[in-house]
C-alpha positions, 0 to 999 in steps of 0.5 A: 418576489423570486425566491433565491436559489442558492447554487449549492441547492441547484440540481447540478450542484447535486450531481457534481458533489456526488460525482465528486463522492463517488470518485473518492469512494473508488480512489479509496478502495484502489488505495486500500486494495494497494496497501493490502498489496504491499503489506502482504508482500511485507509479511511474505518477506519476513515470513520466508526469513523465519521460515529460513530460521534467518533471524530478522532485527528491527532494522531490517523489519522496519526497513521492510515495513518501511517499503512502498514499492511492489516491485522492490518487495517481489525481490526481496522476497526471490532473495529471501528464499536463500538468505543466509542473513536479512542483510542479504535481502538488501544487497545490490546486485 
């Protein structure tokens, strides 16, 4: 009698589900390494308005708080060296 080999056993198998861990180990690290990006941003935002005496409402923290894009933060970050008003940050230019 042939003994069964079930596909999820063969060594194969094996290789591709550790491959498939491996991948999402690393899109893991890369995800909490841009979240730490972004949330350091996010507090170097609100730290340079306190800094500035700039009071800071919950909308404007949420809305902070709220943003995923690096890019748009750095901004808000230039615009709160000299704010006035956290509306400031958000303003079109």
């Amino acid at each position: 009698m042939t003994p069964i080999q079930y596909f999820w056993r063969h060594p194969l198998a094996e290789q591709v589900r550790e491959e498939g861990r491996q991948e999402g180990r690393e899109e893991v690290r890369e995800e909490g390494r841009e979240e730490g990006r972004l949330q350091g941003r996010r507090e170097i935002v609100l730290r340079m308005l306190e800094w500035q005496a700039v009071p800071v409402s919950d909308a404007v923290r949420e809305r902070v708080n709220a943003c995923a894009d690096l890019d748009r933060l750095e901004v808000w970050a230039q615009r709160a060296v000299h704010a006035e008003d956290a509306a400031e940050l958000f303003l079109e230019r």
